[in-house]
Biopython code that builds the backbone (N, CA, C, O; Angstrom):
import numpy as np
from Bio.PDB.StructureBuilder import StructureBuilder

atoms = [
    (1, "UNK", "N", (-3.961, -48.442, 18.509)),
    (1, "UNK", "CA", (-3.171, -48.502, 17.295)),
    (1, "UNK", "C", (-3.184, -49.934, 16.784)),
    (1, "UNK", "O", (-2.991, -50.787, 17.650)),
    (2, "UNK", "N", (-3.375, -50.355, 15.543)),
    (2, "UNK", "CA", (-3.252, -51.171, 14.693)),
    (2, "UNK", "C", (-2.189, -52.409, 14.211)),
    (2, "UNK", "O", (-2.305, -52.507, 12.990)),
    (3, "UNK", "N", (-1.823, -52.771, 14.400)),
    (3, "UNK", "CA", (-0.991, -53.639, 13.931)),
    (3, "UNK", "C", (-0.651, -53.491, 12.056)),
    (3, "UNK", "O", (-1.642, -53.664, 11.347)),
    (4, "UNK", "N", (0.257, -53.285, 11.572)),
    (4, "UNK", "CA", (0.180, -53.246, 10.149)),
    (4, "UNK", "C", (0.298, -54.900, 9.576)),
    (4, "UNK", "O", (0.891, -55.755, 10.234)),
    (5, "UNK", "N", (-0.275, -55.153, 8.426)),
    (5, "UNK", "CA", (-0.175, -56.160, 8.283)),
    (5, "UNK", "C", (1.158, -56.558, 7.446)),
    (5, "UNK", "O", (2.156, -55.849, 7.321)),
    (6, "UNK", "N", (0.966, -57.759, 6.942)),
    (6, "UNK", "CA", (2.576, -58.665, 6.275)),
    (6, "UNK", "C", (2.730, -57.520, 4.944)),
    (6, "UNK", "O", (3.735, -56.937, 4.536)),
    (7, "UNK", "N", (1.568, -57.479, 4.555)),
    (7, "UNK", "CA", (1.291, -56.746, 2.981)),
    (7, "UNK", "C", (1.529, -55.391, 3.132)),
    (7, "UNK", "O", (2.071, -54.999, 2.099)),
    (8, "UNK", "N", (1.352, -54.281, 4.106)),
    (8, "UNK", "CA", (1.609, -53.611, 4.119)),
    (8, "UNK", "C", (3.136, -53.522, 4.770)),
    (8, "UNK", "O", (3.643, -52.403, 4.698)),
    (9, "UNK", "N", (3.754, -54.331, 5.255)),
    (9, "UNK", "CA", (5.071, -54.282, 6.105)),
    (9, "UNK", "C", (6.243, -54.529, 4.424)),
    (9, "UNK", "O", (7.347, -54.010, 4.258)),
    (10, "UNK", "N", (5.629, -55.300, 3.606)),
    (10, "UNK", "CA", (6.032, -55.874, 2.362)),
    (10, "UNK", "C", (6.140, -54.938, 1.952)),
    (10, "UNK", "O", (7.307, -54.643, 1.694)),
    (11, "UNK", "N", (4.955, -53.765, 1.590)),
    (11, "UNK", "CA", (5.127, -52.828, 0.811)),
    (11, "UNK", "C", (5.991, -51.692, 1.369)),
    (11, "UNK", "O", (6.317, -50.689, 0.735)),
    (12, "UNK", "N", (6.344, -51.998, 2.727)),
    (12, "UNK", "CA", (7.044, -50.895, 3.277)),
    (12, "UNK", "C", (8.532, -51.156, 2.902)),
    (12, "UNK", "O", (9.255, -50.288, 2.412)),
    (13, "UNK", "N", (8.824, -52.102, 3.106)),
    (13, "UNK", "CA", (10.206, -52.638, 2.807)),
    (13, "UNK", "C", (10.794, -52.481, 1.983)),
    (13, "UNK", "O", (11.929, -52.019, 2.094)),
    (14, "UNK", "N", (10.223, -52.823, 0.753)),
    (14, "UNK", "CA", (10.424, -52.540, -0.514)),
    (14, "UNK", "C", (10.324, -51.506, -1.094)),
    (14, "UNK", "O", (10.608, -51.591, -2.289)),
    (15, "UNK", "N", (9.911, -50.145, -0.601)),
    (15, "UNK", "CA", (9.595, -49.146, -1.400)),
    (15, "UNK", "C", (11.185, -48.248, -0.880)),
    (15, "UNK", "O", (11.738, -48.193, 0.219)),
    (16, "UNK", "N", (11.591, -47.558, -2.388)),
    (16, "UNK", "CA", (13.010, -47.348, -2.429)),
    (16, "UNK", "C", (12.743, -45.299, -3.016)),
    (16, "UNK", "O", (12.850, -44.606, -4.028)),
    (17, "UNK", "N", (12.489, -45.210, -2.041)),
    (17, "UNK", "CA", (12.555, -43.073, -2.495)),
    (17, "UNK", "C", (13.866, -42.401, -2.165)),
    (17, "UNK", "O", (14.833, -42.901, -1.591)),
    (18, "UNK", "N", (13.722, -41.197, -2.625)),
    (18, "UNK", "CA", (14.318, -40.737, -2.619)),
    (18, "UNK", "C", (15.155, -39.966, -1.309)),
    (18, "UNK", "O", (16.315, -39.554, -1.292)),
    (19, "UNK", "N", (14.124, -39.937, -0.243)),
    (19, "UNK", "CA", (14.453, -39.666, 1.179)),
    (19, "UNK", "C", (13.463, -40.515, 1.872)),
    (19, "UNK", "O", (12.258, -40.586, 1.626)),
    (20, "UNK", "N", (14.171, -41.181, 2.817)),
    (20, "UNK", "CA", (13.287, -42.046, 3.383)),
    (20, "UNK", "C", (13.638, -42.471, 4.857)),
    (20, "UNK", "O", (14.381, -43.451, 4.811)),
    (21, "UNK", "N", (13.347, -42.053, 6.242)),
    (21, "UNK", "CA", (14.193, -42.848, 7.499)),
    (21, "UNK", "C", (12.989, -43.582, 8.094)),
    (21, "UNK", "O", (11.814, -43.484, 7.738)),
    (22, "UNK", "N", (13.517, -44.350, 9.088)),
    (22, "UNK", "CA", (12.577, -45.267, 9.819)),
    (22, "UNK", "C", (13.196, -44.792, 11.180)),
    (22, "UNK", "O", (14.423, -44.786, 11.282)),
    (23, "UNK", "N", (12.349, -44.362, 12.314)),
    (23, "UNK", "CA", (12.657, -44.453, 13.683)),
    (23, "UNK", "C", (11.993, -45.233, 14.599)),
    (23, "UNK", "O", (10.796, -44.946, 14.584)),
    (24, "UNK", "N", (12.278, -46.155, 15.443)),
    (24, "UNK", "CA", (12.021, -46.870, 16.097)),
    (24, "UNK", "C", (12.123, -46.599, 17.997)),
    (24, "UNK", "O", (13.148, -46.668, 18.675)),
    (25, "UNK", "N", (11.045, -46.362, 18.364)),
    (25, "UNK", "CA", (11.376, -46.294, 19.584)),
    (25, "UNK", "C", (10.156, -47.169, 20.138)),
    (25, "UNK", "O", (9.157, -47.513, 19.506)),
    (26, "UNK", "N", (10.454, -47.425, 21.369)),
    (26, "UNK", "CA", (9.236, -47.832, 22.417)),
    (26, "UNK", "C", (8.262, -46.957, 22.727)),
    (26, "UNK", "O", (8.608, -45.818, 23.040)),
    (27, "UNK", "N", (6.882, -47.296, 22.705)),
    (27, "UNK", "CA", (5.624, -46.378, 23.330)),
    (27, "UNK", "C", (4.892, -47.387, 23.684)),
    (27, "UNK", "O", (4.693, -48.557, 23.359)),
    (28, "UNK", "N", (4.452, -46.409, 24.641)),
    (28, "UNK", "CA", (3.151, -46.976, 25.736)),
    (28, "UNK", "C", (1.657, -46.787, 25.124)),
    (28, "UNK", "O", (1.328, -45.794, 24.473)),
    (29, "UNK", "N", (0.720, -47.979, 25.452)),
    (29, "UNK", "CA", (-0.396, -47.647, 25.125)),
    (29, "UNK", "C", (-1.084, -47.175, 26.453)),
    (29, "UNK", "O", (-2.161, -46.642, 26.185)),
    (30, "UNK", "N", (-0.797, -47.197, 27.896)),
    (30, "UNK", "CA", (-1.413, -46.353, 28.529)),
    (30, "UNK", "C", (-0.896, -46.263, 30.011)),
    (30, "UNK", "O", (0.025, -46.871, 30.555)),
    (31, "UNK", "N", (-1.664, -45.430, 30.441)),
    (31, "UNK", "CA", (-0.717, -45.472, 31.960)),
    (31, "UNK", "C", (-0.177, -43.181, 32.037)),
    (31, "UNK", "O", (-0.398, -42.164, 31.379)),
    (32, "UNK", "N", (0.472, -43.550, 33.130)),
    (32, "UNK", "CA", (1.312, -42.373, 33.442)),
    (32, "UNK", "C", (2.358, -41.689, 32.208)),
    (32, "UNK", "O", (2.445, -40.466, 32.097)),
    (33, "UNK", "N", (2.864, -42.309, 31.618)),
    (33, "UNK", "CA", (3.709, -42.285, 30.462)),
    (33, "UNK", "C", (2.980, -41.559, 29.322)),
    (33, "UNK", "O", (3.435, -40.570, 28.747)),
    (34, "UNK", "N", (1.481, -42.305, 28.975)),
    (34, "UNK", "CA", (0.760, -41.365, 28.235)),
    (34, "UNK", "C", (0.465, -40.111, 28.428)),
    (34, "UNK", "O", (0.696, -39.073, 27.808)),
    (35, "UNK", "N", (-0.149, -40.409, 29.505)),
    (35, "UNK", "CA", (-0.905, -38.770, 30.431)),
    (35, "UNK", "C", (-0.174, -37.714, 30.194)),
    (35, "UNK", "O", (-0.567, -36.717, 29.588)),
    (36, "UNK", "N", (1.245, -37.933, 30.796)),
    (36, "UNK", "CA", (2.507, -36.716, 30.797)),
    (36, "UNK", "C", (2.761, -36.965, 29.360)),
    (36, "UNK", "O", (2.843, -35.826, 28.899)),
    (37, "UNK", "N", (2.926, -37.767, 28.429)),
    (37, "UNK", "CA", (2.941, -37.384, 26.845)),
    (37, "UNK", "C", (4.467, -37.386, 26.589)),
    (37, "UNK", "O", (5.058, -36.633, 25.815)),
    (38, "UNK", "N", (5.106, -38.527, 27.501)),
    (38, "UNK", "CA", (6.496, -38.822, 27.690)),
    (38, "UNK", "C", (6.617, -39.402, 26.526)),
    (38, "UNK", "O", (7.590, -38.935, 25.934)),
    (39, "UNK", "N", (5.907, -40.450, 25.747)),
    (39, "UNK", "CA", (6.046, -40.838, 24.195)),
    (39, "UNK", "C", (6.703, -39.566, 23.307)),
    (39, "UNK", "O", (7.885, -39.430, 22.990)),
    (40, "UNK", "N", (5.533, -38.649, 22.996)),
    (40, "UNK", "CA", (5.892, -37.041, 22.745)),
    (40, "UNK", "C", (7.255, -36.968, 22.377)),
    (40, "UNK", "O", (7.724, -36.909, 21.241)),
    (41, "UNK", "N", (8.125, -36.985, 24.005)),
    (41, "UNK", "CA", (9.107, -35.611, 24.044)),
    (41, "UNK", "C", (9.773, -36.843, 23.587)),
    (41, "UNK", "O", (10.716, -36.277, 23.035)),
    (42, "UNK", "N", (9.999, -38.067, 23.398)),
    (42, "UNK", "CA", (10.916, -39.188, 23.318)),
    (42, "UNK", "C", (10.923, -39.321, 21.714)),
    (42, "UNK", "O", (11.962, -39.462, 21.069)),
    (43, "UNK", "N", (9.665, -39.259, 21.162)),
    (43, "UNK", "CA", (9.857, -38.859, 19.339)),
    (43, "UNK", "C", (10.455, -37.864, 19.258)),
    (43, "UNK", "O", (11.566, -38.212, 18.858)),
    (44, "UNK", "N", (10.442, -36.370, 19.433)),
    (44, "UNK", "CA", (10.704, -35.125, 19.748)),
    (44, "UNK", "C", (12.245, -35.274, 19.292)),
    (44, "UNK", "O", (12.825, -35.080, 18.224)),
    (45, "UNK", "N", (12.669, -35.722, 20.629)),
    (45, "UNK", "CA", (13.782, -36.033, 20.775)),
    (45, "UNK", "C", (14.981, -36.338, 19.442)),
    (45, "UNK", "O", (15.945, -35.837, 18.864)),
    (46, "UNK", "N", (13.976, -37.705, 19.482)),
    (46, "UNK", "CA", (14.535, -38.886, 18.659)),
    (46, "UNK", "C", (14.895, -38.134, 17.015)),
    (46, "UNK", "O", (16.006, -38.297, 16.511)),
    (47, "UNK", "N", (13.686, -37.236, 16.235)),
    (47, "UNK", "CA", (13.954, -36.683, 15.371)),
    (47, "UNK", "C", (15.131, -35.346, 15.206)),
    (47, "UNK", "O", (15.716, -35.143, 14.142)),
    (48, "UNK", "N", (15.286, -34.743, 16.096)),
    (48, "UNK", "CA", (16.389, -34.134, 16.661)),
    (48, "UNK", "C", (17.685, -34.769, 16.389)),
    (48, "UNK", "O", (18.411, -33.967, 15.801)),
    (49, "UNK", "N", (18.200, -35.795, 16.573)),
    (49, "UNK", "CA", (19.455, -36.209, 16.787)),
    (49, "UNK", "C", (19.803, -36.638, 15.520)),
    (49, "UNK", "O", (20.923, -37.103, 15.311)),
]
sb = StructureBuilder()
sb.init_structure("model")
sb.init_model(0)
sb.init_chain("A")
sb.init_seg("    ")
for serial, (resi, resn, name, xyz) in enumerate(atoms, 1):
    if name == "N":
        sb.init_residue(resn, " ", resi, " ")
    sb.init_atom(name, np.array(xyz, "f"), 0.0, 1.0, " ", f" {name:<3s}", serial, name[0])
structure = sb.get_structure()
């Protein structure tokens, strides 16, 4: 995964719609955590609540 840049983080910031959320969690780029797809159930989750 990518890093977004300043310009696109700029354009993220600033853009004002009509429905809009940001979720933030921690993920792994590899290991055991991936494999089992523990990222997954932790977005999963996260949109849930």
């Amino acid at each position: 995964m990518d890093l977004i840049s300043k310009e696109e983080f700029a354009e993220l910031i600033n853009y004002h719609g009509e429905n809009c959320i940001s979720i933030y969690i921690p993920t792994h780029r590899a290991g055991v955590e991936v494999n089992e797809k523990q990222d997954a159930i932790v977005f999963k989750n996260a949109l849930q609540q």
